[in-house]
C-alpha positions as CSV (number, residue, x, y, z in Angstrom):
1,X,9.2,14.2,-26.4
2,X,7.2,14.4,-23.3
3,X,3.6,16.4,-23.0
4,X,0.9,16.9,-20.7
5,X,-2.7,16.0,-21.0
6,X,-5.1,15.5,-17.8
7,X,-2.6,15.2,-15.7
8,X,-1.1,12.4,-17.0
9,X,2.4,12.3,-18.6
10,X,2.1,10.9,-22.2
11,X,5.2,9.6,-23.8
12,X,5.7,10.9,-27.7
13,X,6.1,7.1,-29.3
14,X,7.2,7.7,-33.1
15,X,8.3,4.4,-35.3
16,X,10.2,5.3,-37.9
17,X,9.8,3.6,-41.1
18,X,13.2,4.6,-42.9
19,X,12.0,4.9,-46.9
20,X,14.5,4.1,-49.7
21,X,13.6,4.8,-52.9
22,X,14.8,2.0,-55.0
23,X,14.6,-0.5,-58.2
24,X,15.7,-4.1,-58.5
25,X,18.0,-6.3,-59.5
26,X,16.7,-9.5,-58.5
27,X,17.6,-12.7,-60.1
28,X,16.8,-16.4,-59.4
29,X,17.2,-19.6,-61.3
30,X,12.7,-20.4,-61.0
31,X,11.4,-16.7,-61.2
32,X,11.2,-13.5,-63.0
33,X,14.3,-11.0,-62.7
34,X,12.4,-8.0,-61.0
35,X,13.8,-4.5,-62.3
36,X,12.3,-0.9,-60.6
37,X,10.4,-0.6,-64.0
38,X,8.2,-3.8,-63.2
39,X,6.4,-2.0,-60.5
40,X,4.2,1.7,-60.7
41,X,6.1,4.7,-60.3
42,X,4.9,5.8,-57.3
43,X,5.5,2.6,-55.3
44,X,7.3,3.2,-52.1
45,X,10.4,0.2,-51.1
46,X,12.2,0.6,-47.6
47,X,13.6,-0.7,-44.2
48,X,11.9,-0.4,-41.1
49,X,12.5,0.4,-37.7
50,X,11.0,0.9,-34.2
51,X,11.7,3.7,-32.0
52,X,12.0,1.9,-28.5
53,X,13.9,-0.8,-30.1
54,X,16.7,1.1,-31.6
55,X,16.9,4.0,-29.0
56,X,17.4,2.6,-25.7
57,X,18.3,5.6,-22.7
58,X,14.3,5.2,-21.7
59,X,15.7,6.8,-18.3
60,X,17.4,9.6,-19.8
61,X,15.8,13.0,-20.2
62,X,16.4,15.6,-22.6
63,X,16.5,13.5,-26.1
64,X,16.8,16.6,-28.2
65,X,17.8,16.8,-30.7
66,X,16.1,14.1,-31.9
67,X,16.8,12.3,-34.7
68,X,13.1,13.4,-36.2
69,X,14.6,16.5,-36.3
70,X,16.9,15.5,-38.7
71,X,15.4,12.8,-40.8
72,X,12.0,14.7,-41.4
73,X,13.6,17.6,-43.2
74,X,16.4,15.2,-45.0
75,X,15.4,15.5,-49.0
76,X,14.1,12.2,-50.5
77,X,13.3,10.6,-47.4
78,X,9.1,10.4,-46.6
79,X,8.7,9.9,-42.6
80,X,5.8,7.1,-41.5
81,X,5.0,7.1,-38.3
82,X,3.3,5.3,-35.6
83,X,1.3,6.1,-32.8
84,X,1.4,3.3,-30.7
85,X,3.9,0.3,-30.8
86,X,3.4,-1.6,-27.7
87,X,5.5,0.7,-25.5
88,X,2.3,2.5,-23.1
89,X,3.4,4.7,-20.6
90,X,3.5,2.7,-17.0
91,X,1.9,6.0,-15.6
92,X,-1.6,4.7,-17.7
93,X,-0.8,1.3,-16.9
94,X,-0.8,1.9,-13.0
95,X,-3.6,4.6,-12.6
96,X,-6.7,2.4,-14.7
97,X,-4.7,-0.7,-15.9
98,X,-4.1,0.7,-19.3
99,X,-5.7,-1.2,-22.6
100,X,-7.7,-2.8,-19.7
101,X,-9.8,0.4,-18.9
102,X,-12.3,2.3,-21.7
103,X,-10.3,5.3,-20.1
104,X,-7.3,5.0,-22.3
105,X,-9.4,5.6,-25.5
106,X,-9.8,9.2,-24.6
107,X,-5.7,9.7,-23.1
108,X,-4.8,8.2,-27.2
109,X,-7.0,10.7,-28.7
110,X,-5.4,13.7,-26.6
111,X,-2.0,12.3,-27.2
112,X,-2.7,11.4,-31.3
113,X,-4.1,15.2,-31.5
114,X,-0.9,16.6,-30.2
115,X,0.9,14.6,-32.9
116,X,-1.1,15.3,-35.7
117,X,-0.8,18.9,-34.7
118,X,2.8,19.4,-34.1
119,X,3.6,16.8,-36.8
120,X,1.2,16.6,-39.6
121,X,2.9,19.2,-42.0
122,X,5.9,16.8,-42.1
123,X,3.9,13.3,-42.3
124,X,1.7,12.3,-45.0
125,X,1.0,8.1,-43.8
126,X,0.0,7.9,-40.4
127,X,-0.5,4.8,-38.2
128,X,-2.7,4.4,-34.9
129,X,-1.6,1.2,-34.0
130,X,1.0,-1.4,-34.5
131,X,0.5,-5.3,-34.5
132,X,-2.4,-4.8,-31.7
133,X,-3.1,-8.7,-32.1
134,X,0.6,-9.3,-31.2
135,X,0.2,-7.1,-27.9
136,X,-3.3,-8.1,-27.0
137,X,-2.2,-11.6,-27.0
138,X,1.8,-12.1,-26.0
139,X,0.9,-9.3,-23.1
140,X,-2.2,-10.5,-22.0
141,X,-2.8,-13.9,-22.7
142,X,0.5,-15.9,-23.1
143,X,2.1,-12.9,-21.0
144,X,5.9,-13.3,-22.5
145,X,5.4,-9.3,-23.5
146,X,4.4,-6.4,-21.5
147,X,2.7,-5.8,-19.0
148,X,3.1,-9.8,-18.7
149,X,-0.3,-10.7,-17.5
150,X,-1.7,-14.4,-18.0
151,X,-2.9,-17.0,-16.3
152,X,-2.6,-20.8,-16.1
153,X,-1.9,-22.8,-18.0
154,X,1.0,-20.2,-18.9
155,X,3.5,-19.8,-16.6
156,X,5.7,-16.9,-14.7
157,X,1.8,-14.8,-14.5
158,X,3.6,-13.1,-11.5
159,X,1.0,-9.7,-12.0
160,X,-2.6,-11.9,-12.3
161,X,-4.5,-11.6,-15.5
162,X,-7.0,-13.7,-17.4
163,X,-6.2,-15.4,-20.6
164,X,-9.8,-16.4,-21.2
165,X,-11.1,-12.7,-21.6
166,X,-8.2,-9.8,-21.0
167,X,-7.0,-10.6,-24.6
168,X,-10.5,-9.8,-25.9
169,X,-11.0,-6.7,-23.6
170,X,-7.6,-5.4,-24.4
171,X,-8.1,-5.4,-28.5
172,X,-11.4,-4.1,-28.1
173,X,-10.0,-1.1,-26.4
174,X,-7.3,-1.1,-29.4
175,X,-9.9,-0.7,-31.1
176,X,-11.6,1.4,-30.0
177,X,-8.2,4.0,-29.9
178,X,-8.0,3.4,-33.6
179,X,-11.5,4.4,-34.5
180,X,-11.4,7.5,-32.2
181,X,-8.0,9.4,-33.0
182,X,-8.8,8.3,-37.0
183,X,-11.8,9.9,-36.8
184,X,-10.3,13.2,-35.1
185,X,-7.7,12.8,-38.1
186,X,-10.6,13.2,-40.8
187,X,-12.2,15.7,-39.3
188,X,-9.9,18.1,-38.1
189,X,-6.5,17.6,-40.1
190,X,-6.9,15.4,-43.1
191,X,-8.1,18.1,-45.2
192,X,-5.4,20.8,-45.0
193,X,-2.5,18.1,-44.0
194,X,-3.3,15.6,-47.0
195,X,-1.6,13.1,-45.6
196,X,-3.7,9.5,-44.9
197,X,-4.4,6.9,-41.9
198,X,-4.3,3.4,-41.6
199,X,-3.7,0.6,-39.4
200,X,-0.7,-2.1,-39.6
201,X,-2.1,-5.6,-38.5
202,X,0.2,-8.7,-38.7
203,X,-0.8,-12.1,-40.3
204,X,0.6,-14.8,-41.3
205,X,-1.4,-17.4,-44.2
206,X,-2.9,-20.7,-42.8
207,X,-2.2,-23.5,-45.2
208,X,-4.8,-26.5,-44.5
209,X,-3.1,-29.6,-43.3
210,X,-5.3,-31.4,-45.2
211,X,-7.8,-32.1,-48.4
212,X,-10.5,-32.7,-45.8
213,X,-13.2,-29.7,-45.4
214,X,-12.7,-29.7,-41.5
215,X,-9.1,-28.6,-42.5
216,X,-10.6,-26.1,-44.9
217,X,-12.6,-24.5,-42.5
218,X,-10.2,-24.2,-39.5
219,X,-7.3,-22.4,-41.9
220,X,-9.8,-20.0,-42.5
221,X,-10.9,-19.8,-39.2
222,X,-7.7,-19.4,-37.8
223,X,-7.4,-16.3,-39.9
224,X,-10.8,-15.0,-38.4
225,X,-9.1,-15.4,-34.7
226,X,-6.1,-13.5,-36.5
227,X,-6.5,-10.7,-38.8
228,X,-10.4,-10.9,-38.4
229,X,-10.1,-10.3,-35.3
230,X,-9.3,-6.4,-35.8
231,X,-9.8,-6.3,-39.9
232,X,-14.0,-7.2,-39.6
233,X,-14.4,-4.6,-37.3
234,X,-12.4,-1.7,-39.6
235,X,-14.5,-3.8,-42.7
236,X,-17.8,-4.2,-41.4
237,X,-18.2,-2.3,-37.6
238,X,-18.6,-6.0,-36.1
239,X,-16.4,-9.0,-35.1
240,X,-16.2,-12.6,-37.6
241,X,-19.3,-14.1,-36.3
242,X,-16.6,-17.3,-35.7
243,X,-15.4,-15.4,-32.7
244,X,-19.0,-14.0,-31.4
245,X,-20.2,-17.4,-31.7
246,X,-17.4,-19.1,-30.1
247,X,-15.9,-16.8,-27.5
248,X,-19.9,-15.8,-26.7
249,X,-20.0,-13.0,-23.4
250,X,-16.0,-12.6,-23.4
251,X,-16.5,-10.8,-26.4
252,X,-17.0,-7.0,-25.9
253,X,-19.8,-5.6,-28.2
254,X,-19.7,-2.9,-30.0
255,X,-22.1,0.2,-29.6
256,X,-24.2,1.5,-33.0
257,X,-22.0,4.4,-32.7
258,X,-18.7,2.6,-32.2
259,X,-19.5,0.1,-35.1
260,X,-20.7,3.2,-37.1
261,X,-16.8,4.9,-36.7
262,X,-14.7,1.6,-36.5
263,X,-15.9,1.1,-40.3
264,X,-14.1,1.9,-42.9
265,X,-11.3,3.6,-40.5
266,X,-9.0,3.3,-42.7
267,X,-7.1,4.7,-45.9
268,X,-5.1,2.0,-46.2
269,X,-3.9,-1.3,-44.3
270,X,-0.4,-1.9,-43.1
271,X,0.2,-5.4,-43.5
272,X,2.9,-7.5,-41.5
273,X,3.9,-10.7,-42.8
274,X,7.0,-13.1,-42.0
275,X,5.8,-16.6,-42.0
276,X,3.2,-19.1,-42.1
277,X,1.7,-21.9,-40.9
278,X,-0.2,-25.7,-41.4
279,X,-3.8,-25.2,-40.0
280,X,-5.7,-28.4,-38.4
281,X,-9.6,-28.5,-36.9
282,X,-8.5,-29.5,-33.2
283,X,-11.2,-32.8,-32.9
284,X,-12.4,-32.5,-30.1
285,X,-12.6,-28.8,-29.3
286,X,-10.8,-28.0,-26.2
287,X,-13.5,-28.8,-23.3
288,X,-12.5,-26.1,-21.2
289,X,-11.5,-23.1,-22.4
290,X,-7.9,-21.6,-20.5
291,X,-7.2,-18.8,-23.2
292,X,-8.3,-17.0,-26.0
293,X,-6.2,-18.9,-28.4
294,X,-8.9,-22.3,-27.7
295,X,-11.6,-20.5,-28.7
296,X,-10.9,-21.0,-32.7
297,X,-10.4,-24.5,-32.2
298,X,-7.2,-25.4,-34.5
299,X,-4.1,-26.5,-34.2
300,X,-1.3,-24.4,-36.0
301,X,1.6,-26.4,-37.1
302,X,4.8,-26.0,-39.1
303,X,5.0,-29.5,-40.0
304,X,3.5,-31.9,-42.4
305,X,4.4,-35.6,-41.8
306,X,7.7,-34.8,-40.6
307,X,8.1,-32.2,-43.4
308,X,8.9,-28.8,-42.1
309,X,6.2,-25.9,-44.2
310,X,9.6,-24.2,-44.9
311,X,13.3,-23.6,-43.6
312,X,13.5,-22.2,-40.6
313,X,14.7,-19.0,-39.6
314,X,16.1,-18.2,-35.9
315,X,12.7,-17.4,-34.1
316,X,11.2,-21.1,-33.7
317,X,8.0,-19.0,-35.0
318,X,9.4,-18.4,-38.5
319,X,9.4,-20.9,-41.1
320,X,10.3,-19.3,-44.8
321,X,7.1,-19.7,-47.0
322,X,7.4,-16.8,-49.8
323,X,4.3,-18.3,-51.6
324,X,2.2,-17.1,-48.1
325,X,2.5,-13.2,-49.0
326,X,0.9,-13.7,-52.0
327,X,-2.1,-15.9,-50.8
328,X,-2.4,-13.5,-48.1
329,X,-3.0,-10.8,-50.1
330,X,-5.3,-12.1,-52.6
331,X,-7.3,-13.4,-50.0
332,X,-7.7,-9.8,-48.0
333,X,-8.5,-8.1,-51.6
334,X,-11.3,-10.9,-51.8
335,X,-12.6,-10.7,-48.4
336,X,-12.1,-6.8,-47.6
337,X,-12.5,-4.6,-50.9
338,X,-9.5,-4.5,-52.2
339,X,-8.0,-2.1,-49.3
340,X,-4.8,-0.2,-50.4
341,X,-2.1,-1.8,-48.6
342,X,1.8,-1.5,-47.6
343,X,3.5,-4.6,-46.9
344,X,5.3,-2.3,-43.8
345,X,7.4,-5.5,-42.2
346,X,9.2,-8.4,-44.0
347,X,11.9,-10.1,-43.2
348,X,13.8,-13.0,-41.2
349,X,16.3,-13.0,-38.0
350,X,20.0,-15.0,-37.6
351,X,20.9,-16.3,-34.4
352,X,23.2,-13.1,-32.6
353,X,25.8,-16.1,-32.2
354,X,28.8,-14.1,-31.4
355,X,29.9,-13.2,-34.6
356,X,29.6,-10.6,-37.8
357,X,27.0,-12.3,-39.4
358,X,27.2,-10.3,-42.7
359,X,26.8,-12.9,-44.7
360,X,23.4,-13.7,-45.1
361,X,22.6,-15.2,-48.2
362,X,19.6,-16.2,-46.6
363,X,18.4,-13.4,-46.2
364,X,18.6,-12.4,-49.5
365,X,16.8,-15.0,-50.9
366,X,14.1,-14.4,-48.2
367,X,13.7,-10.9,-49.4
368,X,13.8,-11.5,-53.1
369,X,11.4,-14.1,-52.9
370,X,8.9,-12.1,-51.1
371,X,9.7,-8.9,-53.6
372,X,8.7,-11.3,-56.5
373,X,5.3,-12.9,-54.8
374,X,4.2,-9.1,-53.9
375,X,4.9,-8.1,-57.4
376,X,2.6,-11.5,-58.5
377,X,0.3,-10.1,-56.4
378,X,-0.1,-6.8,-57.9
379,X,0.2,-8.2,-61.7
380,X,-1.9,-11.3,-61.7
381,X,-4.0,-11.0,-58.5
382,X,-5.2,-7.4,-59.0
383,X,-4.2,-7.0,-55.2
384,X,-3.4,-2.8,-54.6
385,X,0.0,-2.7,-52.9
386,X,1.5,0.5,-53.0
387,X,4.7,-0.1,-50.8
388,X,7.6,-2.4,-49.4
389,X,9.2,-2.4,-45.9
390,X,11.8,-4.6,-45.0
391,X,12.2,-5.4,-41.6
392,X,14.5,-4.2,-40.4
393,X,17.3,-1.4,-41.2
394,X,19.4,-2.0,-37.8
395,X,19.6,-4.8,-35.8
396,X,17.8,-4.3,-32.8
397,X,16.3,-5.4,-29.2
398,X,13.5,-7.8,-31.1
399,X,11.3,-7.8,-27.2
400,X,10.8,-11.2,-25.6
401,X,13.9,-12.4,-28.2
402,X,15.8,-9.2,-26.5
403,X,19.6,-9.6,-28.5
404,X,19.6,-12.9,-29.1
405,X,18.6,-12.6,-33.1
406,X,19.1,-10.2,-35.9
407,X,17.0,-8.7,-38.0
408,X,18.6,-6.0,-39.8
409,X,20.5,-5.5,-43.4
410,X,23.1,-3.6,-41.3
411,X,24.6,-5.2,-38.6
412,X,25.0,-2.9,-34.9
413,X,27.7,-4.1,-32.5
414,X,26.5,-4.0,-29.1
415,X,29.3,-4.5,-27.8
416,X,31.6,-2.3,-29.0
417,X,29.8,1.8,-29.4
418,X,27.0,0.5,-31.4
419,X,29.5,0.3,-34.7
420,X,27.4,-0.3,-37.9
421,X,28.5,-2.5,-41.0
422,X,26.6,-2.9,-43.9
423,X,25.7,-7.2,-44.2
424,X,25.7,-8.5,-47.5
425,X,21.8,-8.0,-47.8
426,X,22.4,-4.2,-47.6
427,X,25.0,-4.5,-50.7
428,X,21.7,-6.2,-52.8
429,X,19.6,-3.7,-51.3
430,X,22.3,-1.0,-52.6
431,X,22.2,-2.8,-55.8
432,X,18.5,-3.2,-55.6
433,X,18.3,0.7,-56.0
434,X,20.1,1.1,-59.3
C-alpha cells in the first residue's frame, strides 16, 4: 500500500510476525523436558517473517488483496507489525540522503500516523524499528547492505560514504524516528487502541576471552557499542559514556527535549538473538580510527585456542551458543529495569545446497535449546519475557546472503512456483503445540 505525504511517496512496510499459539514437547538427554504448562498462560510462541523478504514483485503495482487482509481477520492469529525493516523508499534516499538527513524523522512520523490510523484497531504490538544497529552499520559502515555506503578500508564503496561517522549519524536519526512516532502513538492512539510499542534491537552475548579484567571490560564494552548503542538512549535519554568518550564529536548529541522523549520509549523490547561471540581488549587500540567498529576497541572472536565458541551454522557469523540467550537476558534485566521483552527472532540457516533440506535435526536442537535457556531465564533469572519468535516460518531472500541459506521450518522452492514443504523442524513445532 502506497500513500502520499508532502509530496513524497511513502511505501506501507508491514513485517509480519506469524503467531502460533503452542505448548512443548521438548526433550533432551542434559535438560528439562519443557511442556506448554511450564510457561504463563498468556505467553505468546511463533515464526517470524519479513515482508520484503518473502514478497518479492517490488515493481509490480496493485498488491491487493494483500495478504493483511486476510491474516488480520483470521481467528487465533494476533498480527505484529513493523514500521521500518531496512527497506526505505529510494524516493527519501535520493531527495535528502535518507537516515542521513534530520528530515526523515518527520516523513516516519507522517507515515507511522497513517499506520496507526488505518491499522491500530487490528494491531495490539507495534514496532518502530527493526535491527537499526544492523542497518546503521552493514549499510553505512561496512556497506554489504543498502544503500551500500562505506569507505576504505572496506571495499566495493562505489556511492562514497564515511565509516568513521555516517554509522553514528544514521542511528541517531533511527533514533530519533523511534522517539517521535512512539510518542505520537501515546498520545494520540494508545488510549482507545490498547495496543503497546516497542522497539526490536539485535544482540548477541560477549563471552570474555579471558580471566584477565582487560577481557572483562572489553565484553562489556562490546555490548555498549552493540545494544547500548540504541538501549541507553531508550534507558536513560543519553549514549554509554564508552561511546561519548571514545567516538568524542562523531557522536551526535542529544537535545534536553530529544533525551526527555527518547526515555522510556518503550513498552516493551524486542530482542533479536542468534549467536555469540569471544570478546578481547584490542592492546593497542587501533591508532587511527577507519570505522565505527574501532572505536570500542575489541576484538570479537569465535574461537578460543583453536576451539570454536560453538558449531557453526551456515552464516560464517553464527556459531550455536544456547547458554548466550540466557546471559543476555539477565544482563538487560540488570542493566535496564527489567523491560518486558519478546525474544521476536531465533533461529539458524543451512546452506541452500541444491537439495530439500527437510531434515534438520539441527535445527531442532538449536530451537529447543534456546526454548529451554528462555524458560531459565524467566524461572531462575526473574527476566520478564512474555513471547517467542522463531526465525523464520518460510525460507526467504536473507539480504547480503540473498538464497544462498535457509532459515525457515518450512522449506519454499524457488525454483519450481514457490512450492512449500513442511521440514522436520515444522513437525516438532506441530508437535510442540500439543
Amino acid at each position: 500500500m502506497n500513500y502520499k505525504g508532502g509530496g513524497v511517496v511513502l511505501v506501507l512496510v508491514i513485517i509480519f510476525l506469524f503467531v502460533l499459539v503452542i505448548g512443548s514437547e521438548a526433550t533432551s538427554s542434559h535438560k528439562k523436558e519443557l511442556h506448554r504448562k511450564d510457561f504463563p498462560e498468556d505467553f505468546l510462541f511463533g515464526a517470524a517473517g519479513s515482508a520484503y523478504q518473502f514478497e518479492g514483485a517490488a515493481n509490480q503495482g496493485g498488491r491487493a488483496p494483500s495478504i493483511w487482509d486476510t491474516f488480520a481477520h483470521i481467528s487465533g492469529l494476533t498480527p505484529s507489525v513493523t514500521l521500518f525493516h531496512w527497506d526505505l523508499p529510494q524516493a527519501l534516499e535520493d531527495a535528502y540522503g535518507g537516515f542521513r538527513s534530520h528530515k526523515v524523522v518527520k516523513d516516519f512520523e507522517e507515515y507511522a500516523n497513517l499506520c496507526f490510523k488505518e491499522f491500530g484497531d487490528r494491531v495490539k504490538h507495534w514496532v518502530t524499528l527493526n535491527e537499526p544497529l544492523t542497518f546503521s552499520t552493514q549499510g553505512y559502515e561496512v556497506g554489504v547492505m543498502a544503500p551500500g555506503r562505506c569507505s576504505e578500508p572496506h571495499k566495493n564503496c562505489l556511492l562514497g560514504g564515511d565509516s568513521t561517522t555516517e554509522p553514528y549519524i544514521v542511528s541517531h536519526h533511527l533514533l530519533l524516528a523511534h522517539a517521535a512516532v512512539v510518542k505520537i502513538y501515546r498520545h494520540n492512539y494508545q488510549k482507545y487502541q490498547k495496543g503497546e510499542i516497542g522497539i526490536v534491537l539485535n544482540s548477541g552475548w560477549n563471552v570474555p576471552i579471558s580471566e584477565s579484567e582487560a577481557d572483562k571490560a572489553a565484553a562489556l564494552r562490546a555490548l555498549d557499542f552493540s545494544l547500548g548503542w540504541f538501549m541507553e538512549p531508550i534507558h536513560s535519554g543519553s549514549y554509554p559514556f564508552e561511546m561519548i568518550g571514545r567516538a568524542g564529536k562523531r557522536l551526535p548529541n542529544f537535545t534536553k527535549e530529544e533525551s526527555h522523549i527518547l526515555k522510556g520509549s518503550i513498552d516493551f523490547l524486542g530482542l533479536n538473538y542468534y549467536s555469540s561471540t569471544y570478546a578481547a581488549h584490542s592492546s593497542p587500540c587501533p591508532p587511527k580510527v577507519q570505522t565505527s567498529s574501532d572505536d570500542s576497541c575489541v576484538n570479537l572472536t569465535n574461537d578460543k585456542n583453536g576451539v570454536k565458541i560453538g558449531p557453526r551454522a551456515a552464516s560464517d557469523w553464527l556459531y550455536i551458543y544456547p547458554e548466550g540467550i540466557y546471559e543476555l537476558l539477565v544482563y538487560i534485566k540488570q542493566k535496564f529495569s527489567n523491560p518486558v521483552i519478546y525474544i521476536t527472532e531465533n533461529g539458524m540457516d543451512e546452506l541452500n545446497d541444491g537439495t530439500k533440506t527437510l531434515e534438520d535435526n539441527m535445527r531442532i536442537d538449536y530451537y529447543r535449546d534456546h526454548i529451554y535457556y528462555v524458560h531459565k531465564a524467566i524461572q531462575s533469572g526473574g527476566v520478564d519475557v512474555k513471547g517467542y519468535f522463531a526465525w523464520s516460518l518460510l525460507d526467504n531472500f536473507e539480504w547480503a546472503m540473498g538464497y544462498s541459506v535457509r532459515f525457515g521450518i518450512i522449506f519454499v522452492d524457488f525454483k519450481d512456483s514457490q512450492k512449500r514443504y513442511p521440514k522436520k523442524s515444522a513437525d516438532w513445532f506441530k508437535k510442540f503445540f500439543h
